[in-house]
C-alpha positions as a printed Julia matrix, in Angstrom:
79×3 Matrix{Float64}:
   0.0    0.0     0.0
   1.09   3.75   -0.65
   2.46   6.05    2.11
   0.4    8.51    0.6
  -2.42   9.3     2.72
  -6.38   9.81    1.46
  -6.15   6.74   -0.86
  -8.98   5.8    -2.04
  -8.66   2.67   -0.88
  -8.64   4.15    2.56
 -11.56   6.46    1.38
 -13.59   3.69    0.45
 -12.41   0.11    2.11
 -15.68  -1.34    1.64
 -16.29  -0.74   -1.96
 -12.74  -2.1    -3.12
 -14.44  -4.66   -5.59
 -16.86  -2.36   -6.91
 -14.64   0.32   -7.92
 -12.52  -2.49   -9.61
 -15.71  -3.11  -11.46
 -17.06   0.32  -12.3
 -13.3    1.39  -13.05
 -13.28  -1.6   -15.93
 -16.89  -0.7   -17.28
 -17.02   2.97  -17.1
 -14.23   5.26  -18.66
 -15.36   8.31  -16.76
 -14.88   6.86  -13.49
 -11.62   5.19  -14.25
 -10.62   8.32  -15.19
 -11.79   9.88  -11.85
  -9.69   7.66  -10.34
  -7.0    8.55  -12.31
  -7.69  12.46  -11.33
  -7.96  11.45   -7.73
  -4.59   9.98   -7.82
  -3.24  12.68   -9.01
  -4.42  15.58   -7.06
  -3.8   13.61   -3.81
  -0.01  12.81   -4.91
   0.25  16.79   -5.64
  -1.43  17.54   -2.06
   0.47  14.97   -0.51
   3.65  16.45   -2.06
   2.95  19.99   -0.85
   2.1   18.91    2.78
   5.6   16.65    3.23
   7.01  20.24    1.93
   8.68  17.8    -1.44
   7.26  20.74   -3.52
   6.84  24.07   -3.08
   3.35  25.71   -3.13
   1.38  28.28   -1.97
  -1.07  27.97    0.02
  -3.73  29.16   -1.99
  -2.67  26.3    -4.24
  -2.47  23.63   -1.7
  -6.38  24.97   -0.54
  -7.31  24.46   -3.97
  -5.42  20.95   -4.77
  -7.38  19.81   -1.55
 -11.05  21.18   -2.83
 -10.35  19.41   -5.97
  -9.43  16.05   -4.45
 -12.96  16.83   -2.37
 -14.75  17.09   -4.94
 -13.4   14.19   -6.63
 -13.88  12.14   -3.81
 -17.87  13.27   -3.61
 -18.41  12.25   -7.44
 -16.73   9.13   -6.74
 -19.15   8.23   -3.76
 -21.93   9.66   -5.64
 -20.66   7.27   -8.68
 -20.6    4.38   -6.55
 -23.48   4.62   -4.62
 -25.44   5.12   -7.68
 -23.83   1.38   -8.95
């Protein structure tokens, strides 16, 4: 498992096979989770202070991965 805090698989432990299997039948949440990823390995990086950010940018990388978390719940309570 990552060191990277707010995976989604700590998100979401109870949903670990459904993501696998809305990730492999729907492109828009795979991609999601690719966006998730993303955002929460740029937050992460700001908070351990690996790269440098404001933190007006930091506030926003973590409203983004909020907000990508919500239509991922939304997504899989909806499956």
């Amino acid at each position: 498992m990552s060191n990277t805090p707010h995976t989604l698989q700590e998100e979401f432990p109870a949903d670990a096979e459904r993501i696998t299997a809305l990730k492999g039948a729907n492109a828009h949440f795979a991609r999601l989770l690719e966006d998730y990823d993303a955002v929460n390995d740029k937050v992460h990086r700001a908070e351990t202070r690996l790269e440098a950010v404001t933190e007006d940018v930091e506030q926003d990388l973590r409203r983004r991965r909020s907000s990508l978390k919500d239509e991922i719940a939304r997504m899989l309570r909806a499956a």
